[in-house]
ROSE-487628 format. One record per residue (C-alpha): residue number from 1; residue in three letters; x, y, z. Coordinates in nm, 2 decimals, decimal comma, always signed. Example, Ala and Ser with C-alpha at 12.3 -4.5 7.8 and 13.67 -1.06 7.14 Angstrom:
REM residues 2
<node seq="1" type="ALA" xx="+1,23" yy="-0,45" zz="+0,78"/>
<node seq="2" type="SER" xx="+1,37" yy="-0,11" zz="+0,71"/>
END
This chain:
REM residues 66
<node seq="1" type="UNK" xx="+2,91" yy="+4,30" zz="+2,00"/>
<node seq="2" type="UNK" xx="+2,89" yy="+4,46" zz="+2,36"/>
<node seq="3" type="UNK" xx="+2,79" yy="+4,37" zz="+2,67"/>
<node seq="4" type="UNK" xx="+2,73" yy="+4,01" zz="+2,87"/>
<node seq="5" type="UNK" xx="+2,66" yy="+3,87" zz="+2,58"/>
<node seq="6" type="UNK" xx="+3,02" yy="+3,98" zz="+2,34"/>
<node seq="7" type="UNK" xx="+3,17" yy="+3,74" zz="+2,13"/>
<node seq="8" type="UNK" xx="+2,86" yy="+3,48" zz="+2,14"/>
<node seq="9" type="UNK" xx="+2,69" yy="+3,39" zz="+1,78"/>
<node seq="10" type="UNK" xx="+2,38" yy="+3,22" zz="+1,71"/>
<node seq="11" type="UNK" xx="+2,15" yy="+3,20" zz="+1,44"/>
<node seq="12" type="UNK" xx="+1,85" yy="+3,49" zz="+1,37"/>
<node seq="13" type="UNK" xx="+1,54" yy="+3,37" zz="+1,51"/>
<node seq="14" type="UNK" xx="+1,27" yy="+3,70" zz="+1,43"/>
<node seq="15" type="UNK" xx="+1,39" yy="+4,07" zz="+1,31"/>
<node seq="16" type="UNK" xx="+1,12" yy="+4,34" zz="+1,42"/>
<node seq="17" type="UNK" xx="+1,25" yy="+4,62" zz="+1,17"/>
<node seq="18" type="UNK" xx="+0,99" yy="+4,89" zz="+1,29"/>
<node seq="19" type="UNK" xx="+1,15" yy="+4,90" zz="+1,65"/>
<node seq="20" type="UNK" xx="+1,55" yy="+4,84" zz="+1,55"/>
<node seq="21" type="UNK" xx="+1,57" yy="+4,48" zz="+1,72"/>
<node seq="22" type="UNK" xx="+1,62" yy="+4,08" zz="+1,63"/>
<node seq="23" type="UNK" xx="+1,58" yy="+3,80" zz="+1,86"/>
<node seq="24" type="UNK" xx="+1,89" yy="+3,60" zz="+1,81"/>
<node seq="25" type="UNK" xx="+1,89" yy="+3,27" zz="+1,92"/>
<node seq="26" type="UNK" xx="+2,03" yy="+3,17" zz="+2,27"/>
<node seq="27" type="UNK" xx="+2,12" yy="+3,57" zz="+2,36"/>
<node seq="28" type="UNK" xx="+1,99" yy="+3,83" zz="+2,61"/>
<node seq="29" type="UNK" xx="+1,85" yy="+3,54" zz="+2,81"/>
<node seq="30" type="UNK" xx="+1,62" yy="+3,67" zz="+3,09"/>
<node seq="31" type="UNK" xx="+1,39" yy="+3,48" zz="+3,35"/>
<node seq="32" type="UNK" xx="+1,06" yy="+3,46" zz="+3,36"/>
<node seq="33" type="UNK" xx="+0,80" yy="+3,39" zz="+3,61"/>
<node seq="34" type="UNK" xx="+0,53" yy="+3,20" zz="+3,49"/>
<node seq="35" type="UNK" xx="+0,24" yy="+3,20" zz="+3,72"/>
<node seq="36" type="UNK" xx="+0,01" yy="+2,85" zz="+3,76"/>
<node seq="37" type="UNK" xx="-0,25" yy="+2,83" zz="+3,52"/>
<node seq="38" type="UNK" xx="-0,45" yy="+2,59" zz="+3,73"/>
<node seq="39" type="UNK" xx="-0,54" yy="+2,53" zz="+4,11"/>
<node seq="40" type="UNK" xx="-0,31" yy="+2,31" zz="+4,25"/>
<node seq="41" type="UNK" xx="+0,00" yy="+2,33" zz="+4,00"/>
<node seq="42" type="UNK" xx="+0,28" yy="+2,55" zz="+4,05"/>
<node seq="43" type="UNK" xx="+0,44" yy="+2,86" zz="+3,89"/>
<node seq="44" type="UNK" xx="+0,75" yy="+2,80" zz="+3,71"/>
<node seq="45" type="UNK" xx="+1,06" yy="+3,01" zz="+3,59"/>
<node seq="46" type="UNK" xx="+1,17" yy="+2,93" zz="+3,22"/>
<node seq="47" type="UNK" xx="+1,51" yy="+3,12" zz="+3,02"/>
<node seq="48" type="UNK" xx="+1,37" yy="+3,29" zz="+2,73"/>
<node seq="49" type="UNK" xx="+1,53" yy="+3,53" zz="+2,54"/>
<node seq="50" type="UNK" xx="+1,45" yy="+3,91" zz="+2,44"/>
<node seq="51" type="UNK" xx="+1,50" yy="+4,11" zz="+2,11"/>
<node seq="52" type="UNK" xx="+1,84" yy="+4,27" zz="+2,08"/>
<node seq="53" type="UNK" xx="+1,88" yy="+4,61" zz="+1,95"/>
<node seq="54" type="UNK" xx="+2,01" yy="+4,57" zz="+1,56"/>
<node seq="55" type="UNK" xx="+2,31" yy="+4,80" zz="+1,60"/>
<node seq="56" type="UNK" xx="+2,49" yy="+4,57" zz="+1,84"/>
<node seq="57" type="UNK" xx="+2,50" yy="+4,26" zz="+1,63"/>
<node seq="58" type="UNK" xx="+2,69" yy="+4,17" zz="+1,32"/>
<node seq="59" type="UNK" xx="+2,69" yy="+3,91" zz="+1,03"/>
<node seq="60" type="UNK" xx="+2,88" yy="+3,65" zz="+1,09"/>
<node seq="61" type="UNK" xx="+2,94" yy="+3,44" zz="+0,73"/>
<node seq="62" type="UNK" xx="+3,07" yy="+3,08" zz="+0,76"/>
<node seq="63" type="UNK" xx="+3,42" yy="+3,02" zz="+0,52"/>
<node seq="64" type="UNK" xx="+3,46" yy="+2,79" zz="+0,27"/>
<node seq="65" type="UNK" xx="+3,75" yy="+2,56" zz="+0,38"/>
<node seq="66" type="UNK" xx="+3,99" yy="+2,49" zz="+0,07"/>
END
């Protein structure tokens, strides 16, 4: 509901109820650098996203057309 990501929905993906948070499909994308795992191959950088706190998103229900 706030921040970079306002206004963007996308499906529930994990809910971690201890901490407050749920990772939400597609939202609060950061980069990560991945180091090489073997000699010769390089690093890379891949989007992933991180948990959400629970407060700032809402249920969105899908209507019914008539």
């Amino acid at each position: 509901m706030i921040g970079a990501d306002s206004g963007k929905t996308g499906k529930v993906l994990k809910a971690y109820p201890k901490l407050g948070k749920v990772l939400v499909e597609g939202m609060n994308m950061h980069k990560k650098h991945l180091r090489a795992r073997q000699e010769g191959k390089k690093g890379q950088v891949i989007d992933k996203a991180f948990p959400v706190s629970a407060s700032n998103v809402k249920l969105v229900e899908k209507r019914a057309d008539k």
